[in-house]
N, C-alpha and C positions, 0 to 999 in steps of 0.2 A: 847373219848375226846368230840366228839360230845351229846352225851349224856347231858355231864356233863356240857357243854355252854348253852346247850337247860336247864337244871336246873336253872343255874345259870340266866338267861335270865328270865325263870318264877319266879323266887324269884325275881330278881329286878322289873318284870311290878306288883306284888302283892304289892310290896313294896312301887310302884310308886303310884297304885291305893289309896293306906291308907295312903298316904303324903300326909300333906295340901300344902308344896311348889314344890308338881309335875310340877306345870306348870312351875316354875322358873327354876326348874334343872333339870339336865338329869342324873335321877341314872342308868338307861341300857346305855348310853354312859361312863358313868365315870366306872362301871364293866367290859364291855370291855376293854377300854381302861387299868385298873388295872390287867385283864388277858392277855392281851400283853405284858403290861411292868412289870409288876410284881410289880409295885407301889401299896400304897395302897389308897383306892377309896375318892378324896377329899386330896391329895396331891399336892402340887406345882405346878403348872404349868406355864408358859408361850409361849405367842409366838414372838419370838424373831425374828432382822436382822439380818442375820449371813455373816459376811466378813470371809475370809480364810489368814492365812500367814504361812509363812515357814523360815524356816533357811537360815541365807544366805542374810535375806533383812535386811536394815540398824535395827540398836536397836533391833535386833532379838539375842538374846545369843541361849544357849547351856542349862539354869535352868530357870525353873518357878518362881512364886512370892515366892514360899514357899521353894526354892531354888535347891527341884527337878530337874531331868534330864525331858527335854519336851519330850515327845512319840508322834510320829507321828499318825493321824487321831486317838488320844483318849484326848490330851491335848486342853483343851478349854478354853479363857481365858472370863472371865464374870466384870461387875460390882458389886464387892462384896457388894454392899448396897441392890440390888434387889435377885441375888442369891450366897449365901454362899459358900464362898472357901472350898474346901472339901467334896463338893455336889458332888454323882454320877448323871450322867444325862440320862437320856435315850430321844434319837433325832430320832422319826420314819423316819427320810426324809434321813438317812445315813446308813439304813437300805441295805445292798445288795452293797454296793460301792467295790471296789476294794482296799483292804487293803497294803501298801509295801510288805509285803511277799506274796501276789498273795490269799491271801486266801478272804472273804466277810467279811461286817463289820457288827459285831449286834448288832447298834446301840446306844453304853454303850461310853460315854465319864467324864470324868473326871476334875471337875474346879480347876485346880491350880493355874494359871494363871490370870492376871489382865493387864487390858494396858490403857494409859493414853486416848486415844480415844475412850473406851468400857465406855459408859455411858447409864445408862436405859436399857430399853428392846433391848441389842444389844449382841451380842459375836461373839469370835473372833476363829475360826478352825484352828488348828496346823495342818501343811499336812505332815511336812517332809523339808528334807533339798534337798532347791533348787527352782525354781519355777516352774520347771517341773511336782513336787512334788503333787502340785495343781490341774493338770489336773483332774483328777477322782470327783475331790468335785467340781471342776466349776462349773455346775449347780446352784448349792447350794450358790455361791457369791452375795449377794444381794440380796437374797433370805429370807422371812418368815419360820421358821422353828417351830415346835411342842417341845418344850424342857419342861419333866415330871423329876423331882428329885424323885430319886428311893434311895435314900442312902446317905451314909457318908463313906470314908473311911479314913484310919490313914497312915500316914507314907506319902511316896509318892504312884503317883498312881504306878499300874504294868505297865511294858514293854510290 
């Protein structure tokens, strides 16, 4: 693996070198970063405010915009003018959290969601029902976050 970053790493500063707009961009940042997320290099990005909410608080239902069941720490509601319902996301900052079933979160969340106060570079974290729920992502409330669209998916998102 190492190896193959150490490649990957010389191909992008070669690449950097024979770019007239090196100075402007960062292609060994945007390679990295597409070998974490698995995006691909010069995709989506934003940085985002991120609020949290949970089931259980007033206008909070049981489905999404798209009329999906919400899932806890993967449903994320966004302003669809900036990023697209149906966009997979990947959030490095939710990386390692504590998931409901006790297991780690790897950072993969899901826009189905939309809310009348998510305008611009804002979104809004589903935790779970309750506001206990919360706890684990509080950090994160108020908080600037790295949000990369890795994807599209159909249907709703998975449980």
């Amino acid at each position: 693996m190492r190896r193959r970053l150490a490649a990957l790493a010389a191909f992008a500063t070669i690449f950097a070198a024979n770019n007239a707009q090196a100075a402007t961009s960062d292609p060994i940042g945007d390679l990295i970063k597409s070998v974490i997320t698995g995006s691909i290099p010069g995709a989506p990005g934003w940085n985002v405010k991120a609020t949290l909410y949970h089931a259980g608080a007033k206008g909070v239902g049981a489905l999404d915009s798209l009329g999906c069941k919400v899932v806890a720490m993967r449903t994320v509601a966004v302003d669809k003018k900036l990023i697209p319902r149906r966009s997979v996301l990947f959030i490095k900052e939710t990386v390692g959290l504590k998931m409901p079933d006790g297991k780690l979160h790897d950072g993969y969340w899901y826009a189905s969601d939309v809310g009348g106060a998510i305008k611009g570079e804002r979104i809004d974290l589903y935790t779970g029902l309750g506001a206990q729920s919360m706890k684990p992502a509080m950090p994160l409330n108020l908080a600037k976050l790295s949000v990369v669209k890795v994807g599209d998916f159909k249907g709703c998102p998975p449980a």
